[in-house]
Each structure stands twice: as structure tokens, then as C-alpha cells.
C-alpha positions as a printed Julia matrix, in Angstrom:
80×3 Matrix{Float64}:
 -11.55  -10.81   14.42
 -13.84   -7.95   13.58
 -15.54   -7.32   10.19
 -14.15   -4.87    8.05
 -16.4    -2.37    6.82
 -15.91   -1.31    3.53
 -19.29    0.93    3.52
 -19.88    2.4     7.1
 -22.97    3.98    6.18
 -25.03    1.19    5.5
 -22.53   -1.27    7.37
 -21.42   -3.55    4.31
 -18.43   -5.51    4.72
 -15.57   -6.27    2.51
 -16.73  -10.1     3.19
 -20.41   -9.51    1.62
 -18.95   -7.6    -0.88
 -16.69  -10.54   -2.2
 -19.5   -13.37   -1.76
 -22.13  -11.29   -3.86
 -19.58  -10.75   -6.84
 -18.68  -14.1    -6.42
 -22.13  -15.82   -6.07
 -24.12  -13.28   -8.36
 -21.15  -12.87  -10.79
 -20.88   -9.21  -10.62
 -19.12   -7.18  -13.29
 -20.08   -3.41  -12.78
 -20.04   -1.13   -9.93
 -23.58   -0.64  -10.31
 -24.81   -3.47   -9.89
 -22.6    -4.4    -6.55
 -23.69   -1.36   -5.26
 -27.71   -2.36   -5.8
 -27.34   -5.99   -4.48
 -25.42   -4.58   -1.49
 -26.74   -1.31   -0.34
 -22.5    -0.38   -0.33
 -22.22    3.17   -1.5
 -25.42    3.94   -1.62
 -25.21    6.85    1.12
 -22.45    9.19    1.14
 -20.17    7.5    -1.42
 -17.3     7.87    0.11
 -16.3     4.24   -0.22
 -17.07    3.94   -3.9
 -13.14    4.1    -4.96
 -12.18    0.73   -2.52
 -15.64   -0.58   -3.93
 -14.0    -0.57   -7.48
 -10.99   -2.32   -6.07
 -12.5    -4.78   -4.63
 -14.29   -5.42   -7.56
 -11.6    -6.19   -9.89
  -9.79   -8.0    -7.54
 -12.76  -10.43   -7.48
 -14.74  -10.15  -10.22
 -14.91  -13.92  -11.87
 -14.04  -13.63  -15.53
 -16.0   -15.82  -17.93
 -13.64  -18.18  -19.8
 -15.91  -19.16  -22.36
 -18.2   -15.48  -23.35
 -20.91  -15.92  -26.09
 -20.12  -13.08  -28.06
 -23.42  -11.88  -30.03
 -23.21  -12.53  -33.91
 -23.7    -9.07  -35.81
 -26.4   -11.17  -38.68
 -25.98   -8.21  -41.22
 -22.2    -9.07  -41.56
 -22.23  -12.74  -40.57
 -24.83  -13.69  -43.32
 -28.59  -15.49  -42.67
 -28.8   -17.71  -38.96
 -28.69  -21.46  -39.76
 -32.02  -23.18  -40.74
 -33.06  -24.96  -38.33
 -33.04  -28.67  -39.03
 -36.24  -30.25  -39.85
């Protein structure tokens, strides 16, 4: 079976596509688009790269959210 080129430009298939979001856990287009060189041309394939995207993008179950200190209060002292 043949790849299947998502990016013909700069040859990037819809395989590498799915291995870097999964192994660098990808979010953004942006970022997929610097790690793989996909879209970086013409942009033609930009739209399918968004698909792809959220079709694999690995969702962390447990997110730190950041604590906003000025309504949360003072940190915790560290324990001596």
C-alpha cells in the first residue's frame, strides 16, 4: 500500500503526521506544521492538517491548571 500524502509539497504523510501528535503531544496547528515541514509551502493542505489534528490530538486527563495567586490567596509555606 502506498503512503498517503497529506502535504505533497514537502511529501509529509498522513502516517508522520499522526506519530508526531501522538509522540510529541501536539495541540496546535502550528506547532505540527514546524515539527513536520506539512504546510509549510503552498498551504493548500492546511484544512485536512486541522482534521487530522483533532482526530488525534491526545487530550490530557489530568491538566494542571495555573493558580491565579491574587484571587487564590498567598502559595503554601513551604515546610521546614
Amino acid at each position: 500500500m502506498s503512503p498517503s500524502f497529506v502535504c505533497n509539497c514537502n511529501g509529509v504523510t498522513e502516517q508522520k503526521l499522526i506519530a508526531a501528535i501522538a509522540q510529541r503531544k501536539i495541540t496546535d496547528l502550528s506547532k505540527l506544521m514546524l515539527r513536520t515541514g506539512a504546510g509549510m509551502s503552498c498551504g493548500r493542505c492546511r484544512p485536512a492538517l486541522k482534521v487530522i489534528l483533532e482526530r488525534n490530538k491526545v487530550v490530557d486527563p489530568n491538566p494542571q491548571q495555573e493558580i491565579d495567586w491574587n484571587q487564590a490567596g498567598q502559595p503554601p509555606s513551604p515546610a521546614s
